[in-house]
N, C-alpha and C positions, 0 to 999 in steps of 0.2 A: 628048560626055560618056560615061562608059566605065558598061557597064551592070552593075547592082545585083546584088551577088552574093547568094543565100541559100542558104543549108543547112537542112533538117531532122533533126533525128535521132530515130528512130522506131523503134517496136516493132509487128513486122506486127499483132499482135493487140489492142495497143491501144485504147480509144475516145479516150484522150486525144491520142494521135500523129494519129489520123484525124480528129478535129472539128478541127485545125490543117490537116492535106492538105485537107479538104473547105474550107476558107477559102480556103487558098491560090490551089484553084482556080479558085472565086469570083471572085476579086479578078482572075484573070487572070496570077498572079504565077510566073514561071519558076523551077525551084527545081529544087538536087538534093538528094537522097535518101538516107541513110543508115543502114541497115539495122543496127541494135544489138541485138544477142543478151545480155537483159540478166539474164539467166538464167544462163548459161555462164560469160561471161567481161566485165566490161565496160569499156567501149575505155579506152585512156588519154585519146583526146579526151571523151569521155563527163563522165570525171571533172575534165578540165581545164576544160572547159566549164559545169557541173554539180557544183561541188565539194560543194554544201551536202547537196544529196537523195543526189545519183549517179543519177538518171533520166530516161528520157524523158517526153515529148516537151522538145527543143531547139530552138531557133529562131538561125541563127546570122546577122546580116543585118551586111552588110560588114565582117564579123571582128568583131562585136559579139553577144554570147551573151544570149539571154532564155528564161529556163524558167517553168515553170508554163503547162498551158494554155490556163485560162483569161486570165491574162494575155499570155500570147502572142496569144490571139485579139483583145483591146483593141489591144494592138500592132500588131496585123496592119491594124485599122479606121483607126487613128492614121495611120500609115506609109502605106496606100495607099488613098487617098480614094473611087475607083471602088468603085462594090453596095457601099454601108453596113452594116454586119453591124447594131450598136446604134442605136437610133432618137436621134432629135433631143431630144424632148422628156425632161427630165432625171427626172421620175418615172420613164416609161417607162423610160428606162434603167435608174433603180437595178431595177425590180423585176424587169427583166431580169438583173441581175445576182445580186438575191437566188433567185430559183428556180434559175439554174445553180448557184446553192453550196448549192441544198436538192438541187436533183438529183445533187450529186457526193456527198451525205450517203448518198442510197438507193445509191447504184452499190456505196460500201463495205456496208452491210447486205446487201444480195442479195449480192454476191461470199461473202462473209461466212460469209451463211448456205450457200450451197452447198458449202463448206467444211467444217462444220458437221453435229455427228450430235445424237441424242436431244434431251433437251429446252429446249439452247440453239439447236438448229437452230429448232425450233417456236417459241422466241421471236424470232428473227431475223427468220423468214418472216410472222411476224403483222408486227414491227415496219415490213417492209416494205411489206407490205401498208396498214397504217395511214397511211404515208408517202405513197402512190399514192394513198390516196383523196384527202388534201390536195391532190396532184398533179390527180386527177381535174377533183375541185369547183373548186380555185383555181387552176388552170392553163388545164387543157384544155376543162372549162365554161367556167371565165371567159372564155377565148378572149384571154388575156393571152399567148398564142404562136397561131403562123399557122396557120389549115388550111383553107387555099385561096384560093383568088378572084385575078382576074386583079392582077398588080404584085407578087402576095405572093412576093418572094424570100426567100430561108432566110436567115435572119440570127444573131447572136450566140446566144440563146436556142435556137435551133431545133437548131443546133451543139451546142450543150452540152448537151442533153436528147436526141441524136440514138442514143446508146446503148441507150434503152429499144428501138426499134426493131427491132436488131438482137442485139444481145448480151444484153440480159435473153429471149425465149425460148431460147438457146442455154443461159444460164446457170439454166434452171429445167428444161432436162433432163436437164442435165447433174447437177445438184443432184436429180433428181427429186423437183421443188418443184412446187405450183401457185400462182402470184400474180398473173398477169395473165391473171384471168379475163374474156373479153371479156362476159360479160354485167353485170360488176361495174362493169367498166371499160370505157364502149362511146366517151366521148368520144378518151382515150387510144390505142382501138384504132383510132377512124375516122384521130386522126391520124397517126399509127404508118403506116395506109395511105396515107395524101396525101405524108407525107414521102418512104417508100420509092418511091413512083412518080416522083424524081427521079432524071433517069440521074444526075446528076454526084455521089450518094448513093450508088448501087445500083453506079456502077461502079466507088466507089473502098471498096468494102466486104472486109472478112476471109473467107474461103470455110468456109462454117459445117462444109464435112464435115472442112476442119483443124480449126476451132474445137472442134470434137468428141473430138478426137483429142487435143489440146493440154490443153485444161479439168481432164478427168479426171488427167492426174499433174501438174496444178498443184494440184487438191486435195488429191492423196496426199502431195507434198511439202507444204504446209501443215499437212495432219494429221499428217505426222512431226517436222516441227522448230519447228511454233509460229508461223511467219512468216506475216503477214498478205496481204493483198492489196495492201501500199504498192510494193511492188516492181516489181506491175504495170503 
C-alpha cells in the first residue's frame, strides 16, 4: 500500500500553523512542510487550496485540502488513531472544544491590543485580562486541561491553549503590556511551565529573538492600514 502523502502549509510565526506541526508530531505522522510568506505574496497553491480565508495553516492529506486549525486538529485525531488528542468521554470533549474557541477569542484581544495605543489599548488589555482569569479559575484551577502526572500526554486542548505559553509573553513586550501576571495567574503560570518542559513543544517553537523582530512592524503595518490580526 503506497504511503500517505501530507502537506502542511504554514507560517513560521504562527500558533495556529504550530498547534497542527506539534500534532502532527504526536501522532507520529511524516509530513512535508511548506513555508508561506503570507505577508508578501501568497502562493497560488495557498489560494487554490484555501479559497475561502486565503490562510494558513492547511492540511493537505492525499490531494485533499482542510483548513481551519482547530479543525484540522479533529482531523488529525480522526485520521490517525495513535495518542488521542480529544478524550473519549463526550462532555469532556465538548468542553475541550469550548475553551479552545474561548482561547482563540483571547489570542485576537491580546494580538489586538498590542496593536493598539491610548485608551482602546487599556480596554483591550483589561478585556484580556478579564478573559484569563476565566481561563485561570475555569480552566487551569479547574484542572479541566493537563499539568502533569504520569500518562498526561498533550492533547487537543493543551494544543490549542499552547500559545499563552510562548507568544503571549512575546506579545506583551512587544505591546509593552502587562497581563500575565504570575502572582495573579499562578495556576496558568505553573502550567505554562509543565507544558514548555516538553521537548517535542520547546523544539518545534518560533525563536522569540525573530519573534521580536517580526511583531513590531506587524504592529506598524496595522496601525497604518487598519488590517487586523486575521491575516495572521
Amino acid at each position: 500500500m503506497a504511503a500517505e502523502k501530507v502537506k502542511l502549509l504554514g507560517f513560521w510565526i504562527s500558533p495556529f500553523s504550530r498547534r497542527v506541526e506539534w500534532a502532527l508530531k504526536m501522532k507520529g505522522v511524516e509530513y512535508d512542510y511548506v513555508e508561506e510568506d503570507v505577508y508578501k505574496s501568497k502562493s497560488s497553491l495557498l489560494l487554490q487550496l484555501n479559497p475561502v480565508y486565503k490562510k494558513v495553516p492547511v492540511l493537505v492529506h492525499d490531494g485533499k485540502a482542510i483548513a481551519e486549525s482547530l479543525i484540522i486538529l479533529e482531523y488529525i485525531d480522526e485520521t490517525w488513531k495513535q495518542n488521542p488528542l480529544l478524550p473519549e468521554d463526550p462532555h469532556q470533549r465538548a468542553l475541550a472544544r469550548f475553551w479552545a474557541k474561548f482561547s482563540h477569542e483571547v489570542w485576537e484581544i491580546a494580538f489586538n491590543a498590542m496593536c493598539s495605543t491610548g485608551e482602546e489599548k487599556q480596554k483591550l488589555v483589561e478585556q484580556c485580562i478579564e478573559a484569563l482569569e476565566k481561563m485561570e479559575e475555569g480552566l487551569f484551577k479547574g484542572k479541566q486541561i493537563l499539568t502533569g502526572g504520569e500518562g498526561s500526554n498533550i492533547g487537543y486542548l493543551e494544543l490549542s491553549v499552547g500559545w499563552i505559553a510562548h507568544w503571549l509573553p512575546v506579545i506583551q513586550d512587544v505591546g509593552s503590556m502587562q497581563i500575565l501576571d504570575p502572582l495573579r495567574f499562578p495556576a496558568t503560570v505553573e502550567w505554562i511551565n509543565w507544558f514548555l518542559s516538553h521537548s517535542l513543544i520547546t523544539d518545534n517553537l518560533p525563536p522569540k529573538d525573530r519573534m521580536l523582530v517580526f511583531l513590531p512592524q506587524r504592529r506598524e503595518e496595522v496601525a497604518s492600514t487598519g488590517l487586523g490580526w486575521v491575516k495572521f
